[in-house]
C-alpha positions as CSV (number, residue, x, y, z in Angstrom):
1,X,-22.6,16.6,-17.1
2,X,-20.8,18.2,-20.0
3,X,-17.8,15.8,-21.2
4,X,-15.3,18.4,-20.6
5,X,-16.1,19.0,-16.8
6,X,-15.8,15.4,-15.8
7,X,-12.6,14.7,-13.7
8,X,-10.6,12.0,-14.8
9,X,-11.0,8.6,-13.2
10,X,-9.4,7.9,-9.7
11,X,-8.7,11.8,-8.9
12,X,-10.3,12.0,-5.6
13,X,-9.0,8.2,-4.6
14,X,-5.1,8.8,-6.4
15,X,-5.4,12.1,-4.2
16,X,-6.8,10.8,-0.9
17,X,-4.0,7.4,-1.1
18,X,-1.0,10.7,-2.2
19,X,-2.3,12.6,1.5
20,X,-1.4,8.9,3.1
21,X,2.3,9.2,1.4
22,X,2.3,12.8,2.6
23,X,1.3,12.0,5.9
24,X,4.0,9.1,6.6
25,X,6.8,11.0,4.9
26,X,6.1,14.4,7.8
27,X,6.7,11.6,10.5
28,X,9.2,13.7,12.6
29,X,11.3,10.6,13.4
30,X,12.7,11.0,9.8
31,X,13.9,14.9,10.3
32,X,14.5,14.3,13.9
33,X,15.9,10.8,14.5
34,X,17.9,10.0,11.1
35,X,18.6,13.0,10.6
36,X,16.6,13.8,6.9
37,X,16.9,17.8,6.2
38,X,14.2,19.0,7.4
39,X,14.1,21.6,4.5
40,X,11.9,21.9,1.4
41,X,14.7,19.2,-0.5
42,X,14.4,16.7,2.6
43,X,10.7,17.1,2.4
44,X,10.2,16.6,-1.5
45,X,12.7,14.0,-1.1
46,X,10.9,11.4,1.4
47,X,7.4,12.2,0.0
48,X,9.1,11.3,-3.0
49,X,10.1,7.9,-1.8
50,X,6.9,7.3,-0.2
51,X,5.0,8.2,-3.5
52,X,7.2,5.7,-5.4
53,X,6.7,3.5,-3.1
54,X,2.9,3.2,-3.6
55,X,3.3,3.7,-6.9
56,X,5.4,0.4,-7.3
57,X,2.7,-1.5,-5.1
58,X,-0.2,0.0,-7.6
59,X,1.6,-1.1,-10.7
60,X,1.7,-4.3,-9.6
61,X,-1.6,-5.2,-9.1
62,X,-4.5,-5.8,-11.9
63,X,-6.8,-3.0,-13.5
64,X,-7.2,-0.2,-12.3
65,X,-3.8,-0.4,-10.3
66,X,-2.1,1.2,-13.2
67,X,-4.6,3.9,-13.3
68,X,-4.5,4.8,-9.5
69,X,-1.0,4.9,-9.9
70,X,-1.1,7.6,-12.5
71,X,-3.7,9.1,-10.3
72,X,-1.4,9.6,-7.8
73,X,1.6,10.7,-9.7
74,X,-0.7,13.3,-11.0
75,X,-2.1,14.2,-7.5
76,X,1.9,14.4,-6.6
77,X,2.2,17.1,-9.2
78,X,-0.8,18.8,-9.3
79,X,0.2,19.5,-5.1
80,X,3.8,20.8,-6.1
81,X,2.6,23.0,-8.3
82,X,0.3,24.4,-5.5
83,X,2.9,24.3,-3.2
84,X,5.1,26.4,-5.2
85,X,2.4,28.4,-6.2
86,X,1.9,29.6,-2.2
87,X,6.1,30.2,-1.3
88,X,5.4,32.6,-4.1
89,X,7.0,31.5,-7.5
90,X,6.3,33.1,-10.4
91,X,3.9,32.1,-12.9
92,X,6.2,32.3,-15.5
93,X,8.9,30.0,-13.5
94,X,6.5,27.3,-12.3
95,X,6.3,24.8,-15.0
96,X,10.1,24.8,-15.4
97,X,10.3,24.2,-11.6
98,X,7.9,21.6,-11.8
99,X,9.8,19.8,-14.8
100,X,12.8,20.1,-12.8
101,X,10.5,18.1,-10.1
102,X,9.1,15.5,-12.1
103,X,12.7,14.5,-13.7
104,X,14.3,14.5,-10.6
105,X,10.9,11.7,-9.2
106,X,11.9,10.2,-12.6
107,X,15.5,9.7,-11.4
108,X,15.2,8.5,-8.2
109,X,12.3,6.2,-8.7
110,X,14.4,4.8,-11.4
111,X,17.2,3.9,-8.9
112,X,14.8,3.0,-6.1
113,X,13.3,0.4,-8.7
114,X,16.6,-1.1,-9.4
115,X,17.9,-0.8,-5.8
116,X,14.2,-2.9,-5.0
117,X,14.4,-5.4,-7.4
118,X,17.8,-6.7,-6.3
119,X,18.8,-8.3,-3.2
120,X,22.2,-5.6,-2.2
121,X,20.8,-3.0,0.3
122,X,24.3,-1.3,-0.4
123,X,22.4,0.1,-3.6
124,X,19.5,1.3,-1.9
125,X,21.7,2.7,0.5
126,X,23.6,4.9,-2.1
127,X,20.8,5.8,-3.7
128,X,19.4,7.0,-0.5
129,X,22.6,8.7,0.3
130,X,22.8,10.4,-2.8
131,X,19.3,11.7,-3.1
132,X,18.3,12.3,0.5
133,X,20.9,13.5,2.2
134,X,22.8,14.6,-1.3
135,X,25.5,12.3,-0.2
136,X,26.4,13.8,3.6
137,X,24.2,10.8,5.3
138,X,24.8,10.7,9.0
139,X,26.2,7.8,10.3
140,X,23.8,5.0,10.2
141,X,21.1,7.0,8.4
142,X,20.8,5.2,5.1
143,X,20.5,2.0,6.6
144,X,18.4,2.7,8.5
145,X,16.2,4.0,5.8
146,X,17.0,1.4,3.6
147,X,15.6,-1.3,6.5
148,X,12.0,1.3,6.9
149,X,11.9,1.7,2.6
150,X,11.8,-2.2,2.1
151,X,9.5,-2.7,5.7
152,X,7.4,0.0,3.8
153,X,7.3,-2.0,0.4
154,X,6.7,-5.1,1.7
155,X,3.7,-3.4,4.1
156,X,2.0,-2.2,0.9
157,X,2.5,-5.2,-0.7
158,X,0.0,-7.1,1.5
159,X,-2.3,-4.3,0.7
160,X,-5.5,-5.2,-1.5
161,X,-6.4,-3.5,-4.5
162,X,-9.8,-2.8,-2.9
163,X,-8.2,-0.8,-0.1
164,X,-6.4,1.3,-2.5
165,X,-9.6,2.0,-4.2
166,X,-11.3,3.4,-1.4
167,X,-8.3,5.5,-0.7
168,X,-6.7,3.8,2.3
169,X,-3.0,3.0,1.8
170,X,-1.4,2.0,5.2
171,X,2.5,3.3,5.8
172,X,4.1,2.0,8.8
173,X,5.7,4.8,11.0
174,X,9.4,4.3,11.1
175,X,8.9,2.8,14.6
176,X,6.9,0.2,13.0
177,X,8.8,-0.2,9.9
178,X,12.2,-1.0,12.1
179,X,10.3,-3.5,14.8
């Protein structure tokens, strides 16, 4: 095969372990229990947690967990831009839109990090409230996202790296995560 036709390493595996993140961030308990908008912001905004979230676990582990984790982010992207794409932006708009995207994953992974690293859920919590719901939480809400986000994180944490190379990544539904 011609070097310029080969797909980079970990694309079909970074996409298949981004469709997990996907699929537990459309649990309707989110949009219908804790009230997450179900809109295109709410949406963006829990696969966006859910992304980071694997992310984080990938990171830590040894090579190639770096490299999955780009995988990933890229398969993250690569889907946005599709997705915009089919609600009809225009070409010309797109890769604004998707920068827009990408800084805004920037920023909340960034707090989520923090928020993660320390032992005060009051900071996931605002975080949360801030980004989720765009600070209108309903009562109750945040925390209990807060409690599913670090069930979540420490789920994936007991994840091996071989797992994650085959593409499995196993999210807890909010059920689950709150048991």
């Amino acid at each position: 095969m011609l070097p310029f036709l080969r797909r980079p390493p970990h694309e079909r595996t970074g996409f298949e372990l981004y469709c997990a993140a996907v699929a537990a961030a459309r649990a309707p308990a989110y949009y219908a229990d804790l009230g997450v908008p179900d809109t295109l912001d709410g949406r963006f905004d829990l696969v966006g947690l859910h992304v980071f979230l694997l992310i984080r676990r990938l990171t830590a582990l040894p090579p190639p967990g770096a490299d999955l984790a780009q995988a990933v982010f890229d398969a993250m992207f690569h889907d946005m831009d599709m997705n915009l794409r089919e609600i009809g932006v225009g070409d010309m708009s797109i890769g604004k839109k998707v920068k827009k995207m990408w800084e805004a994953f920037h920023g909340r992974s960034s707090a989520y990090q923090a928020a993660l690293d320390g032992a005060d859920d009051g900071e996931l919590e605002a975080a949360l409230a801030r980004n989720v719901w765009r600070g209108k939480a309903p009562a109750g809400g945040t925390a209990t996202l807060a409690r599913i986000a670090r069930a979540q994180d420490a789920a994936l944490a007991a994840q091996s790296l071989d797992g994650f190379l085959a593409g499995r990544a196993a999210f807890l539904t909010p059920a689950e995560a709150l048991a």
